[in-house]
Each structure stands twice: as structure tokens, then as C-alpha cells.
C-alpha positions as CSV (number, residue, x, y, z in Angstrom):
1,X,0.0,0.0,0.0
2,X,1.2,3.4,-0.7
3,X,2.0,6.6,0.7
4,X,-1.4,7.9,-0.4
5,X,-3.4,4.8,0.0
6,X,-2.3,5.2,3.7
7,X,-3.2,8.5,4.2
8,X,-6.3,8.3,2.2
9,X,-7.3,5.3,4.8
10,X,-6.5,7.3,8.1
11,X,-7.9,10.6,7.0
12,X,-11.5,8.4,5.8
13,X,-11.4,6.5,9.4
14,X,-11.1,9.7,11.4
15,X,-14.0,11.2,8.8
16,X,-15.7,8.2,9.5
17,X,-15.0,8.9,13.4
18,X,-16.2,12.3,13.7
19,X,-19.3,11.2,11.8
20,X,-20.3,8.4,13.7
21,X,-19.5,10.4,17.4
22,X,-21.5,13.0,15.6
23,X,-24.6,10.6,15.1
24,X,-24.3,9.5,18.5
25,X,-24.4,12.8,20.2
26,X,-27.0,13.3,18.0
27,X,-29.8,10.4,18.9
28,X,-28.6,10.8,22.5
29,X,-29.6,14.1,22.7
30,X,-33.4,13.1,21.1
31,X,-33.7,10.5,23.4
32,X,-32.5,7.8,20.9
33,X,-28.8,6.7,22.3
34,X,-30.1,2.8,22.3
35,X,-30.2,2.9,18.3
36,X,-26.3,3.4,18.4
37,X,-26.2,0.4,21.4
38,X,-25.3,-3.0,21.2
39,X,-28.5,-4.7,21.8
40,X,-29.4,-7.6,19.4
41,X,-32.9,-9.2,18.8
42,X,-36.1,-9.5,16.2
43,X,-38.1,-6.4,17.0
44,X,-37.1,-2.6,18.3
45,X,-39.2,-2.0,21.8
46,X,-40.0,1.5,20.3
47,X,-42.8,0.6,18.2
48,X,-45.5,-1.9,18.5
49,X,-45.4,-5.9,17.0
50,X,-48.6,-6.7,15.4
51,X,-50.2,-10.0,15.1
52,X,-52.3,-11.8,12.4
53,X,-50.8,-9.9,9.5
54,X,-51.0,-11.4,6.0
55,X,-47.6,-10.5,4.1
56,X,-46.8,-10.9,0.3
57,X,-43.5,-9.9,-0.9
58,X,-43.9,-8.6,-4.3
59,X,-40.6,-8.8,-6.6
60,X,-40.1,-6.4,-10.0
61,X,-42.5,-4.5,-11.4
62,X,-44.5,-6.9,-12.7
63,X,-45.5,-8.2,-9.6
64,X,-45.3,-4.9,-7.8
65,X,-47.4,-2.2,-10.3
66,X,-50.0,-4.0,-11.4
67,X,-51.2,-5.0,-7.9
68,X,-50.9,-1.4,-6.9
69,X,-52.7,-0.4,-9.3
70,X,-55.6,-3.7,-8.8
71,X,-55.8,-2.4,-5.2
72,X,-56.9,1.4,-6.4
73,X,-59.3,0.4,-8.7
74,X,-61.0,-2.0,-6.4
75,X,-60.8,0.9,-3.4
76,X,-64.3,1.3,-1.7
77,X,-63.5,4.0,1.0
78,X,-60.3,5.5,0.6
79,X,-56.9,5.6,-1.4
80,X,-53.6,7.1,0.0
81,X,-50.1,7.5,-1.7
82,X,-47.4,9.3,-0.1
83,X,-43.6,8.8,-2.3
84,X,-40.8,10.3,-3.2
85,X,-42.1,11.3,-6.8
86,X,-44.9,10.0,-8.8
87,X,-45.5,11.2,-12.7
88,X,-49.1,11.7,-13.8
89,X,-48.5,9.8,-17.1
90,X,-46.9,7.5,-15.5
91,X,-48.8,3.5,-15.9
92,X,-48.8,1.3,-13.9
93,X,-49.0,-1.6,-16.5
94,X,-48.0,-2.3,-19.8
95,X,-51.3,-3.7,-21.2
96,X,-52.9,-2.1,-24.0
97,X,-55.0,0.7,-23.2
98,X,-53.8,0.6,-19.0
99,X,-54.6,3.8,-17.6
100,X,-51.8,6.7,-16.5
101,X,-51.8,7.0,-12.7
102,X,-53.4,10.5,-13.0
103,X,-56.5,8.6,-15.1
104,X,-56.8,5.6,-12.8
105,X,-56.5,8.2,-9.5
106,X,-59.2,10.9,-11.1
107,X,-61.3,7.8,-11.9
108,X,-61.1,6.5,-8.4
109,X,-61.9,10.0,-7.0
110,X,-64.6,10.3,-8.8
111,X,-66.4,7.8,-6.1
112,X,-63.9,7.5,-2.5
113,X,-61.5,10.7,-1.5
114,X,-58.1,10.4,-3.1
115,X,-55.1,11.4,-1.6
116,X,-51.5,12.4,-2.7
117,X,-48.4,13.6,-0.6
118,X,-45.1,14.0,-2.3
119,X,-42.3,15.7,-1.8
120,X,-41.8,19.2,-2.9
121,X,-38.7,18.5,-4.9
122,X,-35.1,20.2,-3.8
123,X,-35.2,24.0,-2.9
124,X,-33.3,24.7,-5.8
125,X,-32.8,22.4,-8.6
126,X,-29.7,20.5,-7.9
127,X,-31.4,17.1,-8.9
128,X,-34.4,15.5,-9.1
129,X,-37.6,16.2,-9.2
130,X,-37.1,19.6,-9.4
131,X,-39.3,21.3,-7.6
132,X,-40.9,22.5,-11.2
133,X,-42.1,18.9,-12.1
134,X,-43.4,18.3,-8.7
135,X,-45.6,21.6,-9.0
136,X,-46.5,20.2,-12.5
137,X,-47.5,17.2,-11.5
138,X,-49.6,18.6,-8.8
139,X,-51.4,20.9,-11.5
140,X,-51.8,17.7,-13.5
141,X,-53.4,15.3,-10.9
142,X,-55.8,18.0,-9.4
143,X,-57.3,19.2,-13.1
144,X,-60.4,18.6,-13.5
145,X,-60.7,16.5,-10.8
146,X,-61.0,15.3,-7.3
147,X,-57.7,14.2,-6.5
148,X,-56.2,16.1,-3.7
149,X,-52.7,16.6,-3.7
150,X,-50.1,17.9,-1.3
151,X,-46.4,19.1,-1.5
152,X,-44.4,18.7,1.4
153,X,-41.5,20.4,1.6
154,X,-40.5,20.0,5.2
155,X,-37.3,18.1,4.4
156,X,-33.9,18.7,6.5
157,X,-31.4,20.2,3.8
158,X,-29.8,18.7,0.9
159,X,-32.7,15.6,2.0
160,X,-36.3,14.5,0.8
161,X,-39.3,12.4,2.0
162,X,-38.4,9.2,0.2
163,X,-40.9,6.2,1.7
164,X,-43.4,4.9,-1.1
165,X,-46.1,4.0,0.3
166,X,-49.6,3.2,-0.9
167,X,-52.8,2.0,1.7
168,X,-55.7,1.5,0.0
169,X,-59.3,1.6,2.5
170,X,-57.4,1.5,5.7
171,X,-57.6,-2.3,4.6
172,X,-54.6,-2.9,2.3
173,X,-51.4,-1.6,2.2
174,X,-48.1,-1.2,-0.1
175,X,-44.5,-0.5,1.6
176,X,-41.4,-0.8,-0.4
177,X,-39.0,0.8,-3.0
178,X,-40.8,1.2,-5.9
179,X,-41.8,5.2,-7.1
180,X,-45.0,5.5,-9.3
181,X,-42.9,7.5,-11.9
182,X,-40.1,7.0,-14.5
183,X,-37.9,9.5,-13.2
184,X,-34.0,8.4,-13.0
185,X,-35.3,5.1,-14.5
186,X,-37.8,2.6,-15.9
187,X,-39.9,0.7,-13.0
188,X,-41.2,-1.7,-15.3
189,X,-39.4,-4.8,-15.5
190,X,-40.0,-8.8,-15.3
191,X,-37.8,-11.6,-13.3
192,X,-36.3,-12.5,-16.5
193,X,-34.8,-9.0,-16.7
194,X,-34.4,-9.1,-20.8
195,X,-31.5,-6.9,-21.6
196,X,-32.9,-3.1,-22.4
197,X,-31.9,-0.1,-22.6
198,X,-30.8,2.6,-20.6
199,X,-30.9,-0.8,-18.3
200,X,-33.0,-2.8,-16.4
201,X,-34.1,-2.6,-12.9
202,X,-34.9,-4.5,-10.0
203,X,-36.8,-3.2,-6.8
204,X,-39.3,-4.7,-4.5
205,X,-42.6,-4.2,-2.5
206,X,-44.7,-5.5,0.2
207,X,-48.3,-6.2,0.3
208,X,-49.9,-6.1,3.6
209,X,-53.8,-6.6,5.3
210,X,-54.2,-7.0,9.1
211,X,-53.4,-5.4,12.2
212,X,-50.2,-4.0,10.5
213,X,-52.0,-1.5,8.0
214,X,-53.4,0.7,10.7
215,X,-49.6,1.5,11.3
216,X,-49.1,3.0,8.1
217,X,-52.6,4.4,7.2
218,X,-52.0,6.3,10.7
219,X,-48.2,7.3,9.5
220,X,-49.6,8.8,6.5
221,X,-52.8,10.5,8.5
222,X,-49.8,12.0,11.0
223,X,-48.4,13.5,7.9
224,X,-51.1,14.6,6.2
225,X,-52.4,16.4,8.7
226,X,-49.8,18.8,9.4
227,X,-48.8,19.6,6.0
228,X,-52.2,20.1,4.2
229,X,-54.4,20.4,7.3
230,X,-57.1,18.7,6.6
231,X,-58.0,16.1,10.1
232,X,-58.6,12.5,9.6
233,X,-60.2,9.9,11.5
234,X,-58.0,7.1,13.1
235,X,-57.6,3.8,11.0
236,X,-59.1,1.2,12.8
237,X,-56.9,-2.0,13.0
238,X,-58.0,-4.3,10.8
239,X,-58.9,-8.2,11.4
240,X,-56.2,-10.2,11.8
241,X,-56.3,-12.4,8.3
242,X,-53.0,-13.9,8.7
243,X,-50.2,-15.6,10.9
244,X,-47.1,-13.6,10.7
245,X,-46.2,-10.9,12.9
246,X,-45.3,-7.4,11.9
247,X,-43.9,-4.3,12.9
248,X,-43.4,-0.8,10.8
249,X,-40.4,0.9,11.4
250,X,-39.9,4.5,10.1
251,X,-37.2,7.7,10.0
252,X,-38.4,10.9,10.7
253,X,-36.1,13.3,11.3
254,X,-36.2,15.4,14.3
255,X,-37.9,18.9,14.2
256,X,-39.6,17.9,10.9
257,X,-43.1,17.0,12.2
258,X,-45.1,18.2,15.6
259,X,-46.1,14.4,16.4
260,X,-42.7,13.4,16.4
261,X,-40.6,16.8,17.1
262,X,-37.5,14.5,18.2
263,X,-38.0,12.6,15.3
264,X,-37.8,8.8,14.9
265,X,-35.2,6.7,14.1
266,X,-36.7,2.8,15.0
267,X,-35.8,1.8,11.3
268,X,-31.9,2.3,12.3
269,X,-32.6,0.1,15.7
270,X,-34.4,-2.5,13.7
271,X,-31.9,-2.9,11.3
272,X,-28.7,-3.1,13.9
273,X,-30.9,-5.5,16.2
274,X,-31.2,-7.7,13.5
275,X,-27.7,-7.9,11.9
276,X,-25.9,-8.4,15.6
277,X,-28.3,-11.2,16.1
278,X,-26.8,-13.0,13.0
279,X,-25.3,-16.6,13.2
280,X,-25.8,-18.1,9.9
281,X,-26.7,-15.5,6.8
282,X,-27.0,-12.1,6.3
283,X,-28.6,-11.6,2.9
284,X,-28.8,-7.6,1.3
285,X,-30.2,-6.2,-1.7
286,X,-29.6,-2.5,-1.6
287,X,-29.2,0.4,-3.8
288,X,-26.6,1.8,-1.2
289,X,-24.2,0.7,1.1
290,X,-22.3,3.1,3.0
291,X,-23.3,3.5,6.4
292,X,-20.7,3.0,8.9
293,X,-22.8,2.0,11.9
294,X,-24.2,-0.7,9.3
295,X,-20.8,-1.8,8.1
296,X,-19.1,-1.8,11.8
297,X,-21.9,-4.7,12.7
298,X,-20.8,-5.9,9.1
299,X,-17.0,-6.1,10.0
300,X,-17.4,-7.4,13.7
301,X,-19.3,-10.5,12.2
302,X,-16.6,-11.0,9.4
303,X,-14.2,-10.5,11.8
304,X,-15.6,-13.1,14.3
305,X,-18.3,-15.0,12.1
306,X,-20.5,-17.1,14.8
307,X,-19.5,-19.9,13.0
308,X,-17.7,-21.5,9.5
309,X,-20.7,-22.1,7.5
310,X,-21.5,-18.0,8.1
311,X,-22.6,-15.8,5.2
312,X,-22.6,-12.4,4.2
313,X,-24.2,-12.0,0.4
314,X,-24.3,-8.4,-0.9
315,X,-26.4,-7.5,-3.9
316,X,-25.5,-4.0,-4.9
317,X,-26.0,-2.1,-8.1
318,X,-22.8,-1.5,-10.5
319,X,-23.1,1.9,-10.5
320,X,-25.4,3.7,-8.1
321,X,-26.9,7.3,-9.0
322,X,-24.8,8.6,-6.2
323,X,-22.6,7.5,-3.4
324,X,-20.6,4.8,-5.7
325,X,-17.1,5.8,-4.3
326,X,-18.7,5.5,-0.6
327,X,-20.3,2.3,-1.8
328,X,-16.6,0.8,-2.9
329,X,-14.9,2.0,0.2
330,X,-17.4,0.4,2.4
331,X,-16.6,-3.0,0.6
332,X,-12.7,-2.8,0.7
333,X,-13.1,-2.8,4.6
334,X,-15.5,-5.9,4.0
335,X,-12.9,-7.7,2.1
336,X,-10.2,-6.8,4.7
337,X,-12.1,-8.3,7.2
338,X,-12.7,-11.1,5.4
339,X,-9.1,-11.8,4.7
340,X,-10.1,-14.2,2.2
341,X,-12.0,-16.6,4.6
342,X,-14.7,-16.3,1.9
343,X,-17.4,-15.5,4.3
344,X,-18.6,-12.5,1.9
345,X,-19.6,-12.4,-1.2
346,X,-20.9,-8.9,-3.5
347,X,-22.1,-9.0,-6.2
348,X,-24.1,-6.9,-8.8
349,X,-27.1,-7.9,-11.7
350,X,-26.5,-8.0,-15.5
351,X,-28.6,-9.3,-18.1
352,X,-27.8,-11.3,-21.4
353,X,-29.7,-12.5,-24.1
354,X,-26.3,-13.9,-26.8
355,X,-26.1,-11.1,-28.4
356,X,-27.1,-7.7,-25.5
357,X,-26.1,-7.2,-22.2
358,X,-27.2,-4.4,-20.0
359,X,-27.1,-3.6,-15.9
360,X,-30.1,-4.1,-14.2
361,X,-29.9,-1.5,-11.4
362,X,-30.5,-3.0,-7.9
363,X,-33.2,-0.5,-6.6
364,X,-34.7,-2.8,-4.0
365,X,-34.2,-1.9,-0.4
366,X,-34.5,-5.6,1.5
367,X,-32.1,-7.5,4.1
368,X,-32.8,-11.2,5.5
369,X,-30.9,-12.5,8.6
370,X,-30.4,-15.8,9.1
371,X,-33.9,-17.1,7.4
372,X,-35.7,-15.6,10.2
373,X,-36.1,-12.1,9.7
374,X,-36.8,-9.7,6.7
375,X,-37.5,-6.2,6.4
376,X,-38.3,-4.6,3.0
377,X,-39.3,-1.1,2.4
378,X,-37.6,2.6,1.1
379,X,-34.8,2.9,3.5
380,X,-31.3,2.6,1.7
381,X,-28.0,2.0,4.0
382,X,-26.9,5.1,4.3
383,X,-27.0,8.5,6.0
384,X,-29.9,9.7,4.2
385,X,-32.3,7.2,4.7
386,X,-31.3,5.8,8.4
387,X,-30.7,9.7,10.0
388,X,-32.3,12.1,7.7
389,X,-34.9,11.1,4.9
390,X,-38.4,9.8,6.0
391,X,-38.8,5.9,5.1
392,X,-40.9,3.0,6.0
393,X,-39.5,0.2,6.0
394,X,-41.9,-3.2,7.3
395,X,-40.7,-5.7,9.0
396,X,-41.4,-9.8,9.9
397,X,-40.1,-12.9,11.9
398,X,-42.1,-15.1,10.1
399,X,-39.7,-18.0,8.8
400,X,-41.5,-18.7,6.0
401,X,-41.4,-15.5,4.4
402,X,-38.0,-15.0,5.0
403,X,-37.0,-18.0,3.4
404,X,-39.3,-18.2,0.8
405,X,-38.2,-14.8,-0.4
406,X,-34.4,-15.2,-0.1
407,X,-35.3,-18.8,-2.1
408,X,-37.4,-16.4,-4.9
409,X,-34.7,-13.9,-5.4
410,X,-31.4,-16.4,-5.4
411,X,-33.6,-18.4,-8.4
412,X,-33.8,-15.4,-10.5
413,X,-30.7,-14.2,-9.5
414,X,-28.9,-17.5,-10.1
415,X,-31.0,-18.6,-12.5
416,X,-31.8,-21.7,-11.3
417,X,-35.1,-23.5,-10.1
418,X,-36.3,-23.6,-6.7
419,X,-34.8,-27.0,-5.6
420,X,-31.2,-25.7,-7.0
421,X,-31.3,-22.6,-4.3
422,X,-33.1,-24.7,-1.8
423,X,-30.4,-26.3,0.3
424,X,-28.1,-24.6,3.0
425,X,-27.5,-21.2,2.8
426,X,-23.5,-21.1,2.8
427,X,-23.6,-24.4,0.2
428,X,-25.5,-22.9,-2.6
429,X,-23.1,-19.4,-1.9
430,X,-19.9,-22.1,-1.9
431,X,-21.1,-24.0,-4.9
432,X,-23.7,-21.4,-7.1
433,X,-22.9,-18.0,-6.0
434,X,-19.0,-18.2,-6.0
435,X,-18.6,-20.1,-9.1
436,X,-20.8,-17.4,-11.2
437,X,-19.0,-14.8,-10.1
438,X,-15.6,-16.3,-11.5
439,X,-17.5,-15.9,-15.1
440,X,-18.4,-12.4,-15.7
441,X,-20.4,-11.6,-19.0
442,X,-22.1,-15.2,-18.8
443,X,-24.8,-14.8,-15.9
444,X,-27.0,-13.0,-14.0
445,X,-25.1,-12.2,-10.9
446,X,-21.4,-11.2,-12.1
447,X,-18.7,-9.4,-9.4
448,X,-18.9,-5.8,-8.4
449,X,-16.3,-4.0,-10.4
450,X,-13.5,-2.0,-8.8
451,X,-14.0,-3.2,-5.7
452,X,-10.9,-2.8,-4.4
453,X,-9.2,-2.6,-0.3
454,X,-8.0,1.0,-1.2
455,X,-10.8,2.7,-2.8
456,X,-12.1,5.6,-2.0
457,X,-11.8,5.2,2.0
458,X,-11.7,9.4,2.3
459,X,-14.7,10.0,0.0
460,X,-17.7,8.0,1.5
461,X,-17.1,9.4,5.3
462,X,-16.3,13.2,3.6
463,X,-19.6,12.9,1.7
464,X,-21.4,11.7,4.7
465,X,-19.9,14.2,7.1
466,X,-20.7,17.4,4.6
467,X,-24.7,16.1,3.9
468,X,-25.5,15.4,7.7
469,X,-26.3,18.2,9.3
């Protein structure tokens, strides 16, 4: 290692220390010090576990748009959507004659109230949606019609409201990555991820009835409320219809919102719980990966797996939108830590059809540990979304959906049926995962590129430290 490469490392791990101390002052001054602790376990004790919760995991946007979309058009009482962007010509399938969302939502107005809360875009147009399409797009949802719609612009600096969420009669709800727009990328997309252009993408959602829905219809009432005034009635809890258990964890930022002026930050607790309490598997999909109270829990595991059959699998995209060089220096500490024990394995999605290849950008925001615990929403791993955007992210401890899921994505991923994914975790990464990595340009899952023990160490903490206020 060089001169440079030296320096570079100990001027990015004392970034990386003010940062963290920073965040820690921070959440202990809000009353929040435990998310930063070193408590492990399935739930965070700062928001309530519902029971009786019927959970389908929704993967692409095949499976995730069109039932969206089945959900509004079948609403009786009520439709709310609160995201990060959402485009009035946007639709939400690819059949012939589908309607845009701002048909299928004036349509649905015309019989139940209709409700719409983005953000207002950046304060000055720095990236998007400028605040200019978001006004647009309000004009274009609310002509002629009676879709209300409502621009909240309440976000902490150089940050934005980025859960998508979608709850439909107080009796069905949506919480996951996917944005009801085309902005910064095409949504639609199948499991086989045919090779397209600019590229393909892959993202995921969560359907949810039960107990758990009257946590996110009241998350949305809560914000609704304060930005465009208008009071509405508690959601009554559903029935339970289900088995699994559930809890919503969210970010809100402190002094954002008068019901939580010392903010919330349950999603962060959630997430570290869960990934000290690993022993076997720690599965990822995520568009980002470069938060160092995330990676610490990362490198202590590596460092001291529970045990020789434990796995870490990364699923990142090849070139996120922003934060790549934080992204990269994040995984050089993971493959120090490592130390070629081959406990980790990253990895990025491509498609081929012979003739075309293209990325397919990993949108999704999901992490499994150990087959026995999944949460799946809008949060990504870094500072924005664990100390300063708002997300929603759900989460479960039912088995079954863990594993089923992590089963789903490794056969697309892998290409490979059901009963080729099916057996122990850190076997199929030994014999499947490994192996197709060592043959980039030939499968679905190839190697992230330029991962390398030196790069970019100074950048990611830097970035973090100057957008963290």
C-alpha cells in the first residue's frame, strides 16, 4: 500500500469517526442513544409488533405495479399515496390501453377521497424532481378532478421524503422501494430482466392486510395532517387475516413534524438488532451501502463469524446514481475483514440474451438475517435514509417468508429453479454464487467492479460528514 493509499485510509477512518460520534451525540440528545447500542434481537421496543398480518412480498414490477394499481381500482372508502415522486402519465402496467396513474387516480376520485403527498422537490434544482415537475404534476393530478394533492417540503437540507407507500381503504397496504414515476429510471421490468436499454431494474414491494395496515394508514394520517391540514379519523386496526407478525419501522427526522418533534429513528434500531443477532446468513439487496454503523456490525461479524458455514451476500448495483465511491470504500473494509476466509460475497445484476447485455440496477431496499427475519421497504443504508430522509420500512419474523423470499430472489438471480437454491445457505453461496462470479459476461449475478481494499476510503465518510447536518 502506498504513501497515499495510507493517508487516504486514516484521514477516511477519522471522517468516519467524527461522523459516527456526531450521530451518537446526536440520537442521545433526542432520546435515541439505544439505536447506536449494542443490543441484538427480532423487534425494536419503540414501536409496536402486530399479530395476524397477511404479508406478500412482491418482486419487479410486474409483480409490484399491477397490484398497486388492482388495489386502487378496487378501493371502496379511501386511497392514500405518499412517495418520493410519482408522474401523472406514469402507468402502472404495460397492457394495452392501461390507464396513467393521474387517469386511474381521477377515476377513483370520482367515487372515494383520493389522496397524494409527495415531496416538494429540492429547494433549488440540484437534482431531481425539481421542484418545477413536482408543482407540474400537482397541477396535473388535481385538473379537473377530485384528487387532492399535497407538497411537502419540510425536508432537512440537501434531504427529501423518500418512503413509497400506498394503503388503499385502511384495509390494504403497499410499503417498499418502488416510485410510481419513471424519473431516473424505468420501474417496469420482469424476473427475466431481458436486456434493455438505458438498463434494467430490479426493486421490490410488500403487500400487507391486518393489524399492520393501521400502522401505516396512521403514518400517512400524522403527515397529512400537518402539511395540508385537513383532520382525519384514526384507522381502525383491521382483522387479523394472517399468521405472521409485523412491525413498521420508520425515519423521521427530528424537528420535521409536531407528532414526532424529536424525530424517529426505529428503522436504524431495527436494522442493527437484527444484523448483531446474526449466526448463519446475512442476505442484502440494496441500492446503497455506506453506512458505517451498518458496516461496523458488518465487520465485527466477518471479523468473528459465529460460526464456519456463516454468510454475508451483498447484492448492490454496478453503478449507483450517487454515493458509488462510498459504496466501494465500504466494501474494501468488508474484504479486509474477510481476509479471504470467503465469508462474503458482493455481487451486482446484469442481463444477457447472446447477443445484448445491459445492468439491471438494484433498486430494491430488503435485508434477510439468518432465514428468520426480513424487512423490506424505502430505506437505503446510508445516512440519508437511516438519520435524515423519511422511510418505511416493514418488518417480519415469520420464517417462511424469510425464506421463501431469499429462495425467490437467489432463483432469479442464479437462474436456477427452486430445488437448486433450496439447500443450506452457505452451500448454494460455496457451490452457485461463487462459481458465477468467476464468469463475468455469462450470468446473472457477475462481481462488483473496482471493488478494491483502497478505494475511495476518504470520500464516502467526507460525503457523509458534509450532507449530515
Amino acid at each position: 500500500m502506498g504513501l497515499l493509499d495510507v493517508l487516504d485510509a486514516k484521514l477516511g477512518d477519522g471522517v468516519e469517526s467524527l461522523m459516527c460520534a456526531h450521530h451518537s451525540r446526536r440520537l442521545r440528545k433526542l432520546g435515541w442513544g439505544s439505536a447506536l447500542g449494542s443490543e441484538s434481537g427480532w423487534w425494536t421496543p419503540r414501536r409496536p409488533v402486530r399479530t395476524g398480518n397477511r404479508i406478500e412480498v412482491l418482486v419487479d414490477g410486474h409483480e409490484v405495479l399491477p397490484a398497486i394499481a388492482s388495489a386502487i381500482e378496487s378501493a371502496k372508502k379511501s386511497v392514500h399515496l405518499a412517495g418520493w415522486c410519482a408522474s401523472p402519465d406514469f402507468r402502472l402496467t404495460r397492457e394495452p390501453g392501461s390507464p396513467t396513474l393521474r387517469e386511474l387516480l381521477v377515476s377513483t376520485a370520482a367515487r372515494v377521497p383520493v389522496r397524494v403527498l409527495l415531496w416538494a422537490g429540492p429547494p433549488v434544482p440540484m437534482f431531481e424532481p425539481t421542484r418545477k415537475r413536482v408543482q407540474a404534476a400537482r397541477r396535473e393530478f388535481m385538473r379537473d378532478s377530485e384528487v387532492s394533492c399535497v407538497l411537502d417540503a419540510r425536508e432537512r437540507t440537501l434531504h427529501c421524503h423518500h418512503e413509497k407507500i400506498v394503503v388503499v381503504d385502511d384495509e390494504v397496504a403497499f410499503v417498499g422501494g418502488m416510485d410510481l414515476t419513471a424519473v431516473e429510471g424505468d420501474r417496469h421490468d420482469t424476473a427475466d430482466h431481458p436486456p434493455r436499454e438505458p438498463l434494467g431494474w430490479h426493486d421490490l414491494g410488500a403487500r400487507l392486510e391486518g393489524p399492520i395496515v393501521a400502522d401505516v394508514a396512521d403514518h400517512f394520517r400524522l403527515r397529512w395532517q400537518e402539511i395540508a391540514g385537513e383532520q382525519l379519523p384514526p384507522a381502525p386496526p383491521p382483522p387479523p387475516v394472517g399468521s405472521s407478525s409485523a412491525q413498521l419501522v420508520r425515519t423521521i427526522p427530528e424537528r420535521t413534524y409536531d407528532f414526532a418533534p424529536k424525530g424517529e429513528f426505529s428503522l436504524l434500531d431495527s436494522y442493527l438488532r437484527a444484523l448483531r443477532s446474526a449466526t448463519s446468513l446475512i442476505y442484502i439487496e440494496n441500492q446503497f451501502l455506506w453506512s458505517p454503523e451498518v458496516t461496523e456490525v458488518l465487520l465485527d461479524k466477518l471479523r468473528e463469524p459465529a460460526n464456519p458455514d456463516f454468510r454475508v451476500v451483498l447484492v448492490l448495483p454496478r453503478k449507483p446514481s450517487n454515493g458509488a465511491d462510498t459504496t466501494r470504500g465500504q466494501l474494501g473494509r468488508l474484504l479486509d475483514a474477510d481476509d479471504g476466509n470467503h465469508h462474503l460475497v458482493a455481487a451486482t445484476l446484469s442481463s444477457h440474451d447472446g447477443e445484448t447485455s445491459s445492468s439491471v440496477y438494484v433498486h430494491a431496499k430488503l435485508a434477510i438475517v439468518d432465514d428468520r427475519w426480513l424487512t423490506i421497504g424505502s430505506a437505503n443504508l446510508n445516512e440519508h435514509s437511516l438519520f435524515n430522509d423519511t422511510e418505511v420500512n416493514v418488518v417480519t419474523d415469520d420464517p417462511e417468508i424469510a425464506r421463501d423470499t431469499r429462495l425467490r430472489l437467489w432463483s432469479e438471480h442464479l437462474r436456477r429453479p427452486l430445488q437448486d437454491v433450496s439447500g443450506p445457505a452457505h452451500e448454494v453461496v460455496d457451490t452457485l454464487w461463487r462459481p458465477t462470479l468467476k464468469s463475468p459476461g455469462e450470468h446473472r449475478v457477475t462481481a462488483l467492479p473496482g471493488v478494491s481494499r483502497r478505494a475511495g476510503r476518504l470520500q464516502g465518510p467526507l460525503r457523509g460528514l458534509l450532507v449530515d447536518g
